[in-house]
C-alpha positions in Angstrom: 5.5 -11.8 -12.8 4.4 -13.9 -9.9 4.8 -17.1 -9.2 2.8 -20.3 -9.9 3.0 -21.0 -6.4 2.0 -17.4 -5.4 -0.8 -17.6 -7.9 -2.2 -20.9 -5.7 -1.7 -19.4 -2.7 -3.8 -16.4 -2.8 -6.5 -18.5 -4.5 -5.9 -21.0 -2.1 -6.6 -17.9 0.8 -9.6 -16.4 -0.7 -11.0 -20.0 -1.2 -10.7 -20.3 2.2 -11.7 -16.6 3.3 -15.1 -17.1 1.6 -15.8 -19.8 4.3 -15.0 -17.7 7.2 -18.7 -16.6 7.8 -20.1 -20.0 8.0 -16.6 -21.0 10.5 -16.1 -23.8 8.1 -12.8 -25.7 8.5 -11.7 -27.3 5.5 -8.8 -30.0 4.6 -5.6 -29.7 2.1 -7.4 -32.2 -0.5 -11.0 -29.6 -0.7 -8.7 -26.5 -1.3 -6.8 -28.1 -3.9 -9.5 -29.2 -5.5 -11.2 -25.9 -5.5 -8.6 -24.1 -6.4 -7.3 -26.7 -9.2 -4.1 -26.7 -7.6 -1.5 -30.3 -6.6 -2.6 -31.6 -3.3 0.9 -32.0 -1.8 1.9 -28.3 -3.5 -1.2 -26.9 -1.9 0.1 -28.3 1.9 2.9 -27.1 1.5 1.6 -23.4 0.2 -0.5 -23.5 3.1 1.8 -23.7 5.3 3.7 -20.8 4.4 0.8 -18.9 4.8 -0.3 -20.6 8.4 3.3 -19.4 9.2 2.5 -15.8 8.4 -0.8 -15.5 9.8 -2.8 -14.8 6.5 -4.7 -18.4 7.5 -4.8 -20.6 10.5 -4.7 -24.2 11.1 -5.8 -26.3 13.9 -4.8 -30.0 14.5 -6.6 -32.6 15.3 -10.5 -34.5 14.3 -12.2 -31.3 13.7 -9.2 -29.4 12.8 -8.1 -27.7 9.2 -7.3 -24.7 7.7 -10.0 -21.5 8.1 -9.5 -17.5 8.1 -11.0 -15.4 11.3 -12.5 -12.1 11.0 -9.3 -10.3 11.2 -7.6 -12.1 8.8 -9.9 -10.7 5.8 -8.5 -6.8 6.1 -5.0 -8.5 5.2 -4.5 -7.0 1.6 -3.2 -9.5 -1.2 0.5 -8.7 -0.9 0.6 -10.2 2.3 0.8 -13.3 0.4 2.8 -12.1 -2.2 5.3 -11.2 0.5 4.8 -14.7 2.3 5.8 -16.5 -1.0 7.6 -14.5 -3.3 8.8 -11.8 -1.3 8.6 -8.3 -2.3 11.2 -8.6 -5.0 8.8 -9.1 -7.6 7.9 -5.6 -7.6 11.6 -4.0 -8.0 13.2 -6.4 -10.3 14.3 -5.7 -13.8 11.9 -6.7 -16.7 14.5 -8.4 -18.7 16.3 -9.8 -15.5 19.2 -7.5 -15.9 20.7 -6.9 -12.4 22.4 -3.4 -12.6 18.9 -1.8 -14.3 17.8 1.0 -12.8 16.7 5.3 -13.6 19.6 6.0 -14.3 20.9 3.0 -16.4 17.8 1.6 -17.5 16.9 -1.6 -20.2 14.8 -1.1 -23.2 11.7 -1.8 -21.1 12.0 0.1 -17.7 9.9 2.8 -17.5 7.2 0.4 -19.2 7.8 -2.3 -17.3 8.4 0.1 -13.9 4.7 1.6 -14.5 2.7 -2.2 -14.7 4.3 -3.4 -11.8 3.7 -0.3 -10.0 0.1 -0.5 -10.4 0.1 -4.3 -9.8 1.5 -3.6 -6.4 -0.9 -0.9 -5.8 -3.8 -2.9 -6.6 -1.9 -5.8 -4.7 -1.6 -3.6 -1.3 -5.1 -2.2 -1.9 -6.7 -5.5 -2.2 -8.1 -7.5 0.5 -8.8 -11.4 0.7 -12.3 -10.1 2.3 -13.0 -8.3 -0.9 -11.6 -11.1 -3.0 -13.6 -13.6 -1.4 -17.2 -11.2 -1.2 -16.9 -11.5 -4.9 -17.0 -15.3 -5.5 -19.5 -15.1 -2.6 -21.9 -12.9 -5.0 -21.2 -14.9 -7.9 -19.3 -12.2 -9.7 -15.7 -13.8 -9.8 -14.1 -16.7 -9.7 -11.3 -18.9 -8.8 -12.1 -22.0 -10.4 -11.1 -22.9 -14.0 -14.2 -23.8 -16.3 -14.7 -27.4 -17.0 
């Protein structure tokens, strides 16, 4: 339903959100490898969300990517927005264009219910909470080796 590139980039944010306590700064190549995405797709993902606010950057010797206190409340759609827009969550199942409640596909109404309650749990989400549970060791956003 969501992108690969989505998919990176809210595991590339909570990598980085569970960092903000210590005021770590980290670089392109440590998030990508954290978050077992492409190095050059990661920059560019990072970017995006630089441009929208859900991280920040700084330039220069001690600069990289980081999240500030504020940035935590942000809830997961933010990013969702940032890099696949909100489209995800209104489009047709099947990919049909005219679908809809009154002329639906075989799989509306199924289809309609899981991605309302992936948006809800989306917009109810925050990268703080995301990143206080790979903190505490109960999730993670790392692939097993």
């Amino acid at each position: 339903m969501i992108s690969k590139a989505c998919k990176y980039g809210i595991r590339a944010a909570v990598y980085v959100a569970t960092k903000a306590d210590k005021g770590v700064k980290l670089n392109v190549k440590d998030i990508a490898r954290e978050v077992d995405a492409p190095e050059a797709f990661t920059a560019k993902i990072l970017q995006i969300l630089n441009k929208h606010r859900i991280i920040t950057s700084l330039k220069g010797p001690y600069g990289g990517f980081y999240i500030e206190n504020y940035q935590l409340s942000q809830p997961v759609i933010n990013i969702v927005n940032a890099i696949d827009g909100t489209s995800v969550f209104w489009e047709c199942g099947l990919g049909l264009k005219k679908c809809s409640e009154t002329h639906p596909c075989p799989m509306h109404h199924k289809f309609k219910a899981a991605r309302d309650s992936l948006r809800d749990i989306f917009q109810n989400t925050t990268l703080g909470q995301l990143a206080t549970e790979i903190n505490e060791g109960t999730a993670f956003i790392k692939n097993l080796t």
